[in-house]
C-alpha positions in Angstrom: 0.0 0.0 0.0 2.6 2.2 1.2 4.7 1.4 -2.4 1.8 2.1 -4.6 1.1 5.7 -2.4 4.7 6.6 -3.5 4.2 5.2 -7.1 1.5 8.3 -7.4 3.2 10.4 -5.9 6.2 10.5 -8.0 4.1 10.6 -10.7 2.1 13.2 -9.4 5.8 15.5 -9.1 6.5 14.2 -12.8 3.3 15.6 -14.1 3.8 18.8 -12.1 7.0 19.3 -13.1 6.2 18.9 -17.1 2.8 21.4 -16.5 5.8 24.0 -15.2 8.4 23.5 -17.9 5.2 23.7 -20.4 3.8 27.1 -19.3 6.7 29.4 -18.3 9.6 30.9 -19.6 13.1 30.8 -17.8 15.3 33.6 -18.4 18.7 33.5 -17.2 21.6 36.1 -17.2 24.4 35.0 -14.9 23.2 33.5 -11.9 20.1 34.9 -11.8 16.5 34.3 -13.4 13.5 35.2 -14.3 10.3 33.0 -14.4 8.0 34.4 -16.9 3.9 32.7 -18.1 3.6 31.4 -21.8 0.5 32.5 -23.5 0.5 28.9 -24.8 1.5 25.6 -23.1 4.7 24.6 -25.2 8.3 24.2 -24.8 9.3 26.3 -27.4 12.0 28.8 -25.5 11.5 27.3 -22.3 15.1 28.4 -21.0 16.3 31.1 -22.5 19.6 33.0 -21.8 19.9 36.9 -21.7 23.9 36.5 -22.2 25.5 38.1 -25.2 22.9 39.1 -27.0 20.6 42.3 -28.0 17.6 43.7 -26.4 16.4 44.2 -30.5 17.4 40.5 -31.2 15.6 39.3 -27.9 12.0 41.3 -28.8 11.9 40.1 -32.1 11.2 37.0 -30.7 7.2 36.8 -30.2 6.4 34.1 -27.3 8.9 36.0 -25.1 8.0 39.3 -26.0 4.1 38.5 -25.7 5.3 37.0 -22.5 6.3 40.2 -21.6 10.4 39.6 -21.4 11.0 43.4 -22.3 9.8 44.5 -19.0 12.8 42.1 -17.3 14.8 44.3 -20.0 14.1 47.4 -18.1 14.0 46.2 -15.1 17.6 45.0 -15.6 18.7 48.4 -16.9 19.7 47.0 -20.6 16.9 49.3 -22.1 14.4 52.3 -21.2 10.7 51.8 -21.0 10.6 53.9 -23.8 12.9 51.8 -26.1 11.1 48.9 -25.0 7.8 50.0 -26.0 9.3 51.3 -29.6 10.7 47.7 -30.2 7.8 46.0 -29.0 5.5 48.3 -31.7 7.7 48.0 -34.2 8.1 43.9 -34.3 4.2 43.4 -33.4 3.7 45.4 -36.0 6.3 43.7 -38.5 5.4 40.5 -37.5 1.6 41.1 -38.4 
């Protein structure tokens, strides 16, 4: 009884753990990170690093910037809200 109690739960953690890699983002630069919520349930850039690259290069990509990834930009001082919101227009408006 005991076995089969720890049977479910392991697969209980399994299934929890798979529902969290499927709806967030992980954004890492250095040793710290971000958790951002996917709009869908995927695990297309599930961990994604900040390191080495662009705030322009990082916004044109569309799950992380509908996620919301340009406000962690900010927030870490790479860009201002107002560049932000001019990158975020302009490939919304490119990528429609």
């Amino acid at each position: 009884m005991l076995k089969r109690l720890k049977q479910y739960l392991l697969i209980g953690l399994a299934i929890a753990a798979v529902y969290f890699l499927l709806s967030r983002h992980i954004v890492f630069l250095g040793t710290d990170f971000f958790l951002l919520e996917k709009q869908e349930m995927t695990l297309e850039y599930t961990f994604f690093s900040l390191k080495d690259k662009k705030a322009n290069s990082i916004l044109k990509i569309g799950p992380l910037r509908d996620a919301g990834i340009g406000y962690i930009l900010v927030q870490l001082q790479i860009i201002t809200d107002e560049e932000r919101s001019k990158l975020e227009n302009y490939y919304e408006y490119e990528s429609n």
